[in-house]
N, CA and C of each residue as an Amber inpcrd file, in Angstrom:
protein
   312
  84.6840000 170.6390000  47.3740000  84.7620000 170.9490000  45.9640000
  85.1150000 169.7080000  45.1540000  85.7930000 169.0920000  45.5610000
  86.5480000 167.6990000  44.9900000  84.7700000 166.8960000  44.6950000
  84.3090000 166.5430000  45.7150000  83.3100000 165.6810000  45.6440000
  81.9850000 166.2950000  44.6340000  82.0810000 167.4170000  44.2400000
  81.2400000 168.1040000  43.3270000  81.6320000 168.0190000  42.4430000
  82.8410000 168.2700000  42.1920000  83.6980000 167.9950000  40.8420000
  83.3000000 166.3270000  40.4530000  83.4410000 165.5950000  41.4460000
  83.2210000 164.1080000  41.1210000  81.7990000 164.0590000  40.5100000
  81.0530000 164.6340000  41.4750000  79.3470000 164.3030000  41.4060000
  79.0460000 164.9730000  39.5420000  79.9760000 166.4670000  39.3520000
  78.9310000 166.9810000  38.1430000  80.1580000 165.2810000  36.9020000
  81.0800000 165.3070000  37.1130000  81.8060000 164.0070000  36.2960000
  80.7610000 162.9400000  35.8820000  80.4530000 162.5380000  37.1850000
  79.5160000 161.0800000  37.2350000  78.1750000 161.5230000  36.9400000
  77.7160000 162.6060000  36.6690000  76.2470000 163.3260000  36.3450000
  76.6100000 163.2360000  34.5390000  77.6780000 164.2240000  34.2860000
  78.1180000 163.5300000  32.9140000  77.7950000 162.3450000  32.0860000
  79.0720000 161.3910000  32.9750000  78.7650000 159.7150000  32.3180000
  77.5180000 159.5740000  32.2400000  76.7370000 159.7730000  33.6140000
  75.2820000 159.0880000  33.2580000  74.4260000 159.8880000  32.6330000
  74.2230000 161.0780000  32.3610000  73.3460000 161.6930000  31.2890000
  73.7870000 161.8190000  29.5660000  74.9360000 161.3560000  29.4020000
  75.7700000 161.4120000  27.6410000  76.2120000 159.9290000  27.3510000
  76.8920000 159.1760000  28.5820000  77.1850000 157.5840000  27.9370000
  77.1340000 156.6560000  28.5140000  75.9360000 156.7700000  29.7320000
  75.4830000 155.6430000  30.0590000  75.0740000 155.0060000  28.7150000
  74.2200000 153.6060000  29.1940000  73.6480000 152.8490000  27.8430000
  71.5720000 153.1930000  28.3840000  71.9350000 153.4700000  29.1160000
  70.5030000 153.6170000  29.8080000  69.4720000 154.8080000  29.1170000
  70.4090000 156.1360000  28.6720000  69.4470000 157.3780000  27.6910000
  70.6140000 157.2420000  26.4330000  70.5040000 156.1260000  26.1050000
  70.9370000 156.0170000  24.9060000  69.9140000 156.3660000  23.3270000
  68.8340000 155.6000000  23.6770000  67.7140000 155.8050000  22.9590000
  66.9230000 157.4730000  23.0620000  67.3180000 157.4270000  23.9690000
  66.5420000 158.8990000  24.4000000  67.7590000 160.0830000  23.9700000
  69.3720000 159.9990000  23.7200000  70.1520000 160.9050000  23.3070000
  69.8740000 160.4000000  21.7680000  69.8290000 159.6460000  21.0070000
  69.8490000 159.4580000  19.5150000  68.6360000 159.8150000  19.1830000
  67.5890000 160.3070000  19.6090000  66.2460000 161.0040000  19.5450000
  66.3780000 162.3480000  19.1670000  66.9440000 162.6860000  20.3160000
  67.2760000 164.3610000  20.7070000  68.5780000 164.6310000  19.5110000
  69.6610000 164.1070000  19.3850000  70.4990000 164.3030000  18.2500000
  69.9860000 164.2030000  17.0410000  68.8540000 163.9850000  16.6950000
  67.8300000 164.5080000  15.5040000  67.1080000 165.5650000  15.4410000
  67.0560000 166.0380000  16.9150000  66.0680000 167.1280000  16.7460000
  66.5710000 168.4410000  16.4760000  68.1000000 168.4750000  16.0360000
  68.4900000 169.7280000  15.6210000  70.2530000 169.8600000  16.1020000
  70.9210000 171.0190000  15.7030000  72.3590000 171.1110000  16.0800000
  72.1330000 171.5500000  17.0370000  71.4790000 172.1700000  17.8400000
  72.2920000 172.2770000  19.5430000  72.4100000 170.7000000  20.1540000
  71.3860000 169.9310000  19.6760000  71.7540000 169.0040000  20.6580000
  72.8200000 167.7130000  19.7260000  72.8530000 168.0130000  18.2490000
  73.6900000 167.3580000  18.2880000  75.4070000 167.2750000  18.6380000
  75.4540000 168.5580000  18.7040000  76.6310000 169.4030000  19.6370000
  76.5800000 169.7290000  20.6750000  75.3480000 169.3660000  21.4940000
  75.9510000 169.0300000  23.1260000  76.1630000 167.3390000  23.6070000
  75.6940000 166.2330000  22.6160000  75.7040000 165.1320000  22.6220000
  77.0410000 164.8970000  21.9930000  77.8880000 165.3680000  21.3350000
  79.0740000 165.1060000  20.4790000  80.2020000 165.6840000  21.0490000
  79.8210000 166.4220000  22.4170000  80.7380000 167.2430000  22.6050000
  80.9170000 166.8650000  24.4570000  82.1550000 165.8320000  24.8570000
  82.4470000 165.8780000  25.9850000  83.3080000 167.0860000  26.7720000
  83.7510000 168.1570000  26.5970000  83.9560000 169.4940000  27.2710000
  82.5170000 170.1560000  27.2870000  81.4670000 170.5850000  25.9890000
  80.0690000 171.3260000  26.5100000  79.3960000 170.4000000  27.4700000
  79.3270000 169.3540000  27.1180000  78.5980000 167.8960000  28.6790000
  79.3440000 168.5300000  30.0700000  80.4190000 168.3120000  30.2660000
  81.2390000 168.6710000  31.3820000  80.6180000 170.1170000  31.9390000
  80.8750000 170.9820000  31.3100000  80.5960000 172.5220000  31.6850000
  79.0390000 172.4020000  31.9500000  78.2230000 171.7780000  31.3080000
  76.7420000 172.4430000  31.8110000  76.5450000 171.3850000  33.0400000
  77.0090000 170.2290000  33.0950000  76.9870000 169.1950000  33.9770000
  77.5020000 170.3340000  35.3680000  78.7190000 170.4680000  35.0530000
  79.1070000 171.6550000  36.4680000  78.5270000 172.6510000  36.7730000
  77.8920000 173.4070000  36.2170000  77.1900000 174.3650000  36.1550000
  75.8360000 174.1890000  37.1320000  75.0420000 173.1660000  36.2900000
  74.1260000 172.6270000  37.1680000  74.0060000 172.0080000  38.7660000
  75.0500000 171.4180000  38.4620000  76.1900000 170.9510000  40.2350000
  76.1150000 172.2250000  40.5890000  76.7430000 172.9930000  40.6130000
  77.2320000 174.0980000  40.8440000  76.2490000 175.0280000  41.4660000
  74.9680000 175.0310000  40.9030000  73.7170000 176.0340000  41.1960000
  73.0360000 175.3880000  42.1850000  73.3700000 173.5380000  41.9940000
  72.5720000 172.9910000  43.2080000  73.7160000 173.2940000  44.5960000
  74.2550000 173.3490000  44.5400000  75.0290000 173.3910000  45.8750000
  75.9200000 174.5140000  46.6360000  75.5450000 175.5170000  45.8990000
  75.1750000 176.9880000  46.2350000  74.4890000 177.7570000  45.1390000
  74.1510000 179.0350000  46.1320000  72.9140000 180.0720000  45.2950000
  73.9470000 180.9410000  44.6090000  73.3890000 181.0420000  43.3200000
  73.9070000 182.0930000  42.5250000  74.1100000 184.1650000  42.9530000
  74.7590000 184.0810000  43.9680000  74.7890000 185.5850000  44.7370000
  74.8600000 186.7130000  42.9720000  74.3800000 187.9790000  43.4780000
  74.7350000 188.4750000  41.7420000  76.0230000 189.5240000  41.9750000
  77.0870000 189.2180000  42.7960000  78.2610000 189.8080000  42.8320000
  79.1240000 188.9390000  41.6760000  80.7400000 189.7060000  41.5750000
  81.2350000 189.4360000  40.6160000  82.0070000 188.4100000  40.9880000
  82.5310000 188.1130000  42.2500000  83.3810000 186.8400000  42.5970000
  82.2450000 185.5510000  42.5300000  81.2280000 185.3490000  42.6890000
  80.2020000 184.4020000  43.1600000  80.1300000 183.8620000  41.4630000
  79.8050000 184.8440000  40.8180000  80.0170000 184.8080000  39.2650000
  80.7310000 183.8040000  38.1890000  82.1030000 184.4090000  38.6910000
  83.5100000 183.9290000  38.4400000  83.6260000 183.1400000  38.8780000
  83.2270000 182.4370000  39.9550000  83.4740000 181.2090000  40.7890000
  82.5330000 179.7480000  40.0690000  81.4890000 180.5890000  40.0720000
  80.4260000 179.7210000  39.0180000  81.0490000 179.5890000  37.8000000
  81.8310000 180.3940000  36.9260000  81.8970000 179.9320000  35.7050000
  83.1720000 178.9270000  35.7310000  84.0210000 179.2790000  36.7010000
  85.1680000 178.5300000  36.9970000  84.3270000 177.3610000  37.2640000
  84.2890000 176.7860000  38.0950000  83.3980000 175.4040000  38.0960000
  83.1140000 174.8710000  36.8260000  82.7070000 175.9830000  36.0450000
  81.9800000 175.1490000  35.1310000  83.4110000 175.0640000  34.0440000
  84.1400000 175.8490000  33.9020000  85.1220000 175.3940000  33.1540000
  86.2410000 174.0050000  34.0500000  86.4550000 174.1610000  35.0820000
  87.1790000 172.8140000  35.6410000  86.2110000 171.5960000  35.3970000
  85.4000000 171.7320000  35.3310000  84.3310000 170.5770000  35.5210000
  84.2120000 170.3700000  33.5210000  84.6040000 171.4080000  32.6640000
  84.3880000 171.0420000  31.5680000  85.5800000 170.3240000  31.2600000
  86.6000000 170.5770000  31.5230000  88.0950000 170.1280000  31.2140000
  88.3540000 168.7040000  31.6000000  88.0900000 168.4970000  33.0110000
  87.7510000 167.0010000  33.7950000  86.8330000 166.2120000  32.2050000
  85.8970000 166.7820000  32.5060000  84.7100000 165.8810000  31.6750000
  85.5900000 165.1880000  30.0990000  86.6040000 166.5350000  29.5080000
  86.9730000 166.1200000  28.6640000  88.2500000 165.1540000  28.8680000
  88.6980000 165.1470000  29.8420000  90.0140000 164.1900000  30.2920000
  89.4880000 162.9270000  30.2790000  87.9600000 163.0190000  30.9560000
  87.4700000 161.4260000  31.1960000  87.0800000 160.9930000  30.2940000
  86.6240000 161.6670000  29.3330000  85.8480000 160.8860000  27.8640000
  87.3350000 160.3060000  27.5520000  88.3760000 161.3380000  27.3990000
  89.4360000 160.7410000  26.7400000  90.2750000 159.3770000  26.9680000
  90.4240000 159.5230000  28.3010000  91.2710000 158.1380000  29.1090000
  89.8630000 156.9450000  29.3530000  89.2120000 157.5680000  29.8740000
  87.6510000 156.6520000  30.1250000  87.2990000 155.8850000  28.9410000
  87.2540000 156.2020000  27.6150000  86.1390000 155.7730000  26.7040000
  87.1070000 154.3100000  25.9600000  88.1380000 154.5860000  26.4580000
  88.7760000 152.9930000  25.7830000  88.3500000 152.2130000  26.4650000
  89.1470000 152.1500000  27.7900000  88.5650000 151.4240000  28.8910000
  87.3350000 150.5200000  28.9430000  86.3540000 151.5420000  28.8670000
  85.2990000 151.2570000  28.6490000  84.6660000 150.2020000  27.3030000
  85.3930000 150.5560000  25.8150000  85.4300000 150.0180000  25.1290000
  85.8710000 148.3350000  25.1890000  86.7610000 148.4320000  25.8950000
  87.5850000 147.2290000  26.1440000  86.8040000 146.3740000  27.0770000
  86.0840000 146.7690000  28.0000000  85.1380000 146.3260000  28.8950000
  84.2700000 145.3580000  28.2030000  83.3010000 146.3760000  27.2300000
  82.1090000 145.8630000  27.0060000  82.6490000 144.8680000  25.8600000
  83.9430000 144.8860000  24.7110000  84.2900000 143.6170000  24.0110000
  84.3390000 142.5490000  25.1340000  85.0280000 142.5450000  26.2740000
  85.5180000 141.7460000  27.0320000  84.4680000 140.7320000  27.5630000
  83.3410000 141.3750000  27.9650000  82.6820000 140.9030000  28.8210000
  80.9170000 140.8040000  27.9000000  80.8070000 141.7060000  27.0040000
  79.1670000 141.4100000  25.8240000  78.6840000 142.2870000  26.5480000
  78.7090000 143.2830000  27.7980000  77.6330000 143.9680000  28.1370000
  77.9690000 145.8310000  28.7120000  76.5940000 145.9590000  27.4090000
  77.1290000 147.3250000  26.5050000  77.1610000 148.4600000  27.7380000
  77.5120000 149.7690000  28.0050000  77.2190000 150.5760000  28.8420000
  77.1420000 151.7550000  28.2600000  77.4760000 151.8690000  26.5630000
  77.2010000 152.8020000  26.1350000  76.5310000 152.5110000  25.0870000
């Protein structure tokens, strides 16, 4: 579970602030409010990031614990996501002054 938790985290960074779909998220944040509120929003990134983890690495059973277990994921995995934007994004800031090379 730990290493899924890591994987939907690092699925996060690289689909919202890598520098790599940078051009390709400031596209999509024009094309309307869902996405500019899933691009603005590091807890909704986190949760669908887990979610998706989550469906790849077991099958969605249609009982009620299998359910609950899925949405849990996706809420730990949203909460994480928002811890890391928070402590992460200075860091990061401080990086790319430091050194000229951007990652977000």
């Amino acid at each position: 579970m730990v290493f899924e938790l890591l994987l939907a985290l690092s699925l996060r960074f690289f689909l919202f602030d890598f520098v790599l779909f940078k051009k390709i998220r400031d596209v999509l944040r024009q094309k309307g409010y869902f996405f500019r509120k899933l691009f603005g929003c590091p807890f909704c990134q986190g949760f669908w990031c887990g979610l998706a983890i989550f469906l790849y690495y077991h099958s969605l059973q249609p009982d009620l614990q299998q359910f609950i277990a899925f949405l849990g994921f996706g809420f730990v995995s949203a909460y994480l996501g928002l811890i890391s934007a928070v402590l992460i994004d200075p860091l990061i800031q401080r990086y790319e002054r430091n050194t000229g090379i951007p990652l977000q």
